[in-house]
C-alpha positions in Angstrom: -18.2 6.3 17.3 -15.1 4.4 17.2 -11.9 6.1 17.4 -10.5 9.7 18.3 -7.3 10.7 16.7 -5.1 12.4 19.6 -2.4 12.6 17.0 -2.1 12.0 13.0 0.8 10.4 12.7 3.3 11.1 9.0 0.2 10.3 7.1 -2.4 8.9 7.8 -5.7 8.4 5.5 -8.5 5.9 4.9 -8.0 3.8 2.0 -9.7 0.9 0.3 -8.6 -0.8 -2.9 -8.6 2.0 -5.1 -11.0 3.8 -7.9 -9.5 2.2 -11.4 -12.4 2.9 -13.0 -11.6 6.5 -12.3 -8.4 6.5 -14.4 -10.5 6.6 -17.7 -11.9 10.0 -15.9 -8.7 11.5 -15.6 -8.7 10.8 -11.8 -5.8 9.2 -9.6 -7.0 5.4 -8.6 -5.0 6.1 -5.1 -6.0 2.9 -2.8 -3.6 1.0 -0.2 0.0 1.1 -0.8 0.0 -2.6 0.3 -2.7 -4.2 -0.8 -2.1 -7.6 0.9 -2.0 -6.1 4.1 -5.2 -3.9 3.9 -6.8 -7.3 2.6 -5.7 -9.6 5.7 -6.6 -7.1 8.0 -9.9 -6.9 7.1 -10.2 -10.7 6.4 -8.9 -10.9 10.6 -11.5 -8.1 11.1 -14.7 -10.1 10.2 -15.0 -7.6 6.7 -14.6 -7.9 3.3 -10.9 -7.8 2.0 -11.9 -4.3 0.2 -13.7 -2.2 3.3 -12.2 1.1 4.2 -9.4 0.7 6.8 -6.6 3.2 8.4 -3.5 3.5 6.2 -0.7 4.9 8.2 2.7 5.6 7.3 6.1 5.3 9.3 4.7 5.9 12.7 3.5 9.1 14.9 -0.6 7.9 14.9 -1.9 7.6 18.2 -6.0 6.8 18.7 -8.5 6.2 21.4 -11.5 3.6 21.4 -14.5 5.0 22.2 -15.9 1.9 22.3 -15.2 -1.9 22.2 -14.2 -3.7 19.0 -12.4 -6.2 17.2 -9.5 -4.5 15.7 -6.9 -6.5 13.3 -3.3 -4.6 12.5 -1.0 -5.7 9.3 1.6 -4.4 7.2 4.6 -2.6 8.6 5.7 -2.9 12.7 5.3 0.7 13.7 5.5 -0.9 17.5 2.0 -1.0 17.7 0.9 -2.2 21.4 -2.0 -4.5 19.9 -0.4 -7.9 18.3 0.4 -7.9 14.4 -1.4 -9.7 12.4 -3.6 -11.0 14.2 -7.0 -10.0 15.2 -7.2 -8.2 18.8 -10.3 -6.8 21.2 -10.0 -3.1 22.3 -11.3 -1.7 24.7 -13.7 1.7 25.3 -10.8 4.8 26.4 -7.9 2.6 25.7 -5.1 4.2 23.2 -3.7 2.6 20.4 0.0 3.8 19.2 2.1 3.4 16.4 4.8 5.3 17.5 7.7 4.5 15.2 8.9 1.9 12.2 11.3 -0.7 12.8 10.6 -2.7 9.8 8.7 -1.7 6.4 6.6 1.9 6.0 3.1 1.6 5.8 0.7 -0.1 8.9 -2.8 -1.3 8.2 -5.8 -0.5 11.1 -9.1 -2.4 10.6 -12.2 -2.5 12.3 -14.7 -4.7 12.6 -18.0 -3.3 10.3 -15.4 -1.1 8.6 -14.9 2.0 8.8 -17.4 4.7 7.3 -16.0 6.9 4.7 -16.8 9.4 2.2 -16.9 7.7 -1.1 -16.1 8.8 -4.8 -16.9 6.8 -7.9 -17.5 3.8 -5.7 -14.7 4.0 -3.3 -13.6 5.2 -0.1 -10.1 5.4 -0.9 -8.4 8.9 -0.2 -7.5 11.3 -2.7 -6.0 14.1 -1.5 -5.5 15.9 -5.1 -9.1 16.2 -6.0 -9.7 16.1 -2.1 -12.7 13.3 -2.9 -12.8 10.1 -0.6 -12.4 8.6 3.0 -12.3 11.5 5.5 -13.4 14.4 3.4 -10.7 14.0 0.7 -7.8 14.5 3.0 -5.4 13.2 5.8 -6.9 12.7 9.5 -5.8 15.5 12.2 -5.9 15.6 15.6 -9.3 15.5 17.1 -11.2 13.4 14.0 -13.7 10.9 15.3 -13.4 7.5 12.9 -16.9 5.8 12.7 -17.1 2.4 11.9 -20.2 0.7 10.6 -22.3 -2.1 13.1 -20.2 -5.2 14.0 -20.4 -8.4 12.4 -19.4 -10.5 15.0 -15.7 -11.1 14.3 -13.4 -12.9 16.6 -10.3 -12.2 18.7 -7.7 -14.1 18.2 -7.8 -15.0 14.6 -4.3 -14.6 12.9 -1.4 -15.8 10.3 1.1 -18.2 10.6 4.4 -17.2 10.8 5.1 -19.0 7.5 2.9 -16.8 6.2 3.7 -13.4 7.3 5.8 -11.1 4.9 9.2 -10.0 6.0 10.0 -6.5 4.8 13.6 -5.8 4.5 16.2 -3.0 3.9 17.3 -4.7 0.8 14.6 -6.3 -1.4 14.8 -8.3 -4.9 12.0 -6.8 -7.2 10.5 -8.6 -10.3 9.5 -6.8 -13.4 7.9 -7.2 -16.7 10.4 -5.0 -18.7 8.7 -2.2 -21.2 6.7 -1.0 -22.7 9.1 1.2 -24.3 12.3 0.2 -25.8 15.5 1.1 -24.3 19.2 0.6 -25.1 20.6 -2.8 -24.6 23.0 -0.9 -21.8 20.2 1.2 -20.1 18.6 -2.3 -19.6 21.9 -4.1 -18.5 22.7 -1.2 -15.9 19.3 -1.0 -14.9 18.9 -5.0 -13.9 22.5 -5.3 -12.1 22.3 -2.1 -10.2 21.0 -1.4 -6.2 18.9 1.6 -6.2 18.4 3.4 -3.0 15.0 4.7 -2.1 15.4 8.3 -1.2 13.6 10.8 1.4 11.9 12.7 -1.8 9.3 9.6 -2.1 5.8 9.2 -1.7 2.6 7.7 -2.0 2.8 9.3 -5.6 5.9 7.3 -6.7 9.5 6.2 -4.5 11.8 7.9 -6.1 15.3 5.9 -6.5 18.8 6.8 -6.8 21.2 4.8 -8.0 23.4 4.2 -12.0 21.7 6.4 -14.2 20.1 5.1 -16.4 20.3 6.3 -20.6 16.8 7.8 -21.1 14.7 6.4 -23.5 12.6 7.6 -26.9 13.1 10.8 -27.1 9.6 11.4 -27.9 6.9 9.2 -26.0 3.0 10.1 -26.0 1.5 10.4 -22.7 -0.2 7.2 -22.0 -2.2 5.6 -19.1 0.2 4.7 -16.1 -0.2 1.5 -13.6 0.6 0.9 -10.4 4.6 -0.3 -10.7 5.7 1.5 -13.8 9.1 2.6 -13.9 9.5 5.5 -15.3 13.0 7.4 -16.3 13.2 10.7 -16.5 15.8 13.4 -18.0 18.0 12.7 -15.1 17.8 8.6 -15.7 16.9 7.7 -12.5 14.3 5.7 -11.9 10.7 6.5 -10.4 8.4 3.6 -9.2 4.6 4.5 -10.0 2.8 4.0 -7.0 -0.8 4.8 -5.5 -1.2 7.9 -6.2 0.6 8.2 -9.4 -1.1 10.4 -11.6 -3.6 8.9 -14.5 -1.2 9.4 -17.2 2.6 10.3 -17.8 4.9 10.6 -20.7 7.8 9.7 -19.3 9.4 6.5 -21.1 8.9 3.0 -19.2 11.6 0.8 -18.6 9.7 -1.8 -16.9 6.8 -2.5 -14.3 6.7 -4.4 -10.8 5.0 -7.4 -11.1 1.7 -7.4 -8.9 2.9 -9.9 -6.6 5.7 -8.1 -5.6 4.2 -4.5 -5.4 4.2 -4.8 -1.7 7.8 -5.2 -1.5 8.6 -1.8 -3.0 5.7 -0.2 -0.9 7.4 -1.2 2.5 11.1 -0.2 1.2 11.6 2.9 3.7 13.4 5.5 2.9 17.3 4.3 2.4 16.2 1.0 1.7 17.3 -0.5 -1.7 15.9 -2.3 -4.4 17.3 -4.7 -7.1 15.4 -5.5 -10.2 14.8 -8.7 -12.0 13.1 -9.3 -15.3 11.0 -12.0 -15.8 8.0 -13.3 -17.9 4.5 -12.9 -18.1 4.1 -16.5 -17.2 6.0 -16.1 -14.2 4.2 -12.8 -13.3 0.8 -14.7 -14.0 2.2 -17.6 -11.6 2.8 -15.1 -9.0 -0.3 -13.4 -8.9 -2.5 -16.8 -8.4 -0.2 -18.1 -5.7 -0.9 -14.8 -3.6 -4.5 -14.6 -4.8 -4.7 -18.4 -3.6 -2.8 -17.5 -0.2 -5.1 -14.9 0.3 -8.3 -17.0 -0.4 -6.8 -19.5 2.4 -7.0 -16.5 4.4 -10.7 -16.1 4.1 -11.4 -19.3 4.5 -9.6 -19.4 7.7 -11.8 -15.8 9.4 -15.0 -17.1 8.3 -17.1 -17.8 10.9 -17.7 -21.8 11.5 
């Protein structure tokens, strides 16, 4: 046994990289919010950059060790008492908080050996629609006991630079990719000079944004498979950000999708936060992506053992 959850916190679930092969089945891929985060932690914790770790969101979790292990925390500072990003020893009866957010949303907890979960088409990410995945296909609640699987020998102490370390902020610049579907030349104008707020009706499914309405697009658009950063714009014209646990297809028209790079930016805009978009290109986008996966390779190299 590892840990005992005394309280749940907003929401808390076990998450891993996600199920994309489940898309094709008509299944959500769900998976961390901010998948640099959940990587780091687990590179700090000794594991593999995709083991199951605790996903918690804007603060309330409380836990208690029930043994002794390397634990790393990353993502959002929830005022955790164990250091951020860096890897920390706890011990056997001591209690581990995250009692509330003063910067970003969602907080990453991983164990050394990772934790055991229930898995579904290969993954131990949470889904809480089909209620497959992590700890029985739904949120933890008081009194849970989180297993973790035999140590690997990780190391306290092990940690990020601060050059290194994102900074999440009330008011974030967002690149996209814009399309697939074709809107107006004003839709697009408005859309890419406007601060949209993030409102309290968001959710691991999508942050829902208010802000200049935006002129909807094709009237008529087939449902199609949806990705993790697509904007979609409803009747209303404001814009929803696809996120997690969007579903596996929409028919909503798409003005434009987050670049991967900077889907963790959107992620840890909380509630009254707001967001500016940029368009860029595909090179740029493809630029992005192999700085952060080279960053995060650096990473590695740094937690493995000498």
């Amino acid at each position: 046994m590892t840990f005992e959850v005394l309280r749940p916190g907003v929401l808390s679930t076990l998450q891993d990289l996600g199920r994309p092969a489940g898309q094709a089945l008509g299944f959500g891929v769900a998976g961390a919010m901010d998948a640099f985060a959940l990587r780091v932690a687990n590179l700090l914790a000794g594991n593999a950059p995709g083991a199951a770790a605790l996903e918690t969101g804007l603060g309330g979790l409380v836990l208690r060790a029930l043994e002794d292990r390397i634990v790393a925390v990353c993502g959002a500072d929830l005022g955790a008492n164990v250091p951020l990003w860096k890897s920390a020893r706890v011990r056997a009866g001591q209690e581990l908080a995250f009692p509330k957010s003063t910067s970003g949303v969602w907080a990453y907890l991983a164990v050394e050996g990772g934790f055991e979960a229930d898995l579904f088409l290969g993954s131990a990410s949470t889904d809480p629609r089909a209620r497959r995945g992590g700890f029985g296909g739904r949120a933890l609640a008081k009194g849970d006991v989180l297993r973790a699987r035999p140590s690997k020998g990780a190391r306290e102490g092990r940690g990020l630079t601060d050059a290194v370390i994102p900074a999440y902020r009330a008011k974030v610049d967002v690149r996209v990719i814009l399309g697939p579907q074709e809107f107006s030349d004003e839709a697009v104008r408005t859309f890419l000079s406007s601060d949209y707020a993030v409102t309290s009706g968001s959710d691991r499914m999508g942050y829902r944004l208010q802000g200049a309405a935006l002129a909807t697009g094709p009237a008529e658009t087939l449902s199609e498979a949806v990705a993790f950063g697509s904007i979609q714009v409803p009747a209303d014209g404001q814009p929803i950000v696809l996120l997690a646990d969007r579903q596996a297809t929409g028919g909503y028209a798409k003005i434009a999708t987050v670049i991967s790079a900077d889907l963790s930016k959107v992620a840890q805009t909380r509630p009254g936060g707001s967001i500016r978009f940029r368009a860029v290109d595909l090179e740029e986008a493809q630029e992005s992506a192999v700085r952060l996966e080279h960053l995060l390779s650096t990473v590695e190299t740094g937690c493995k053992a000498p």
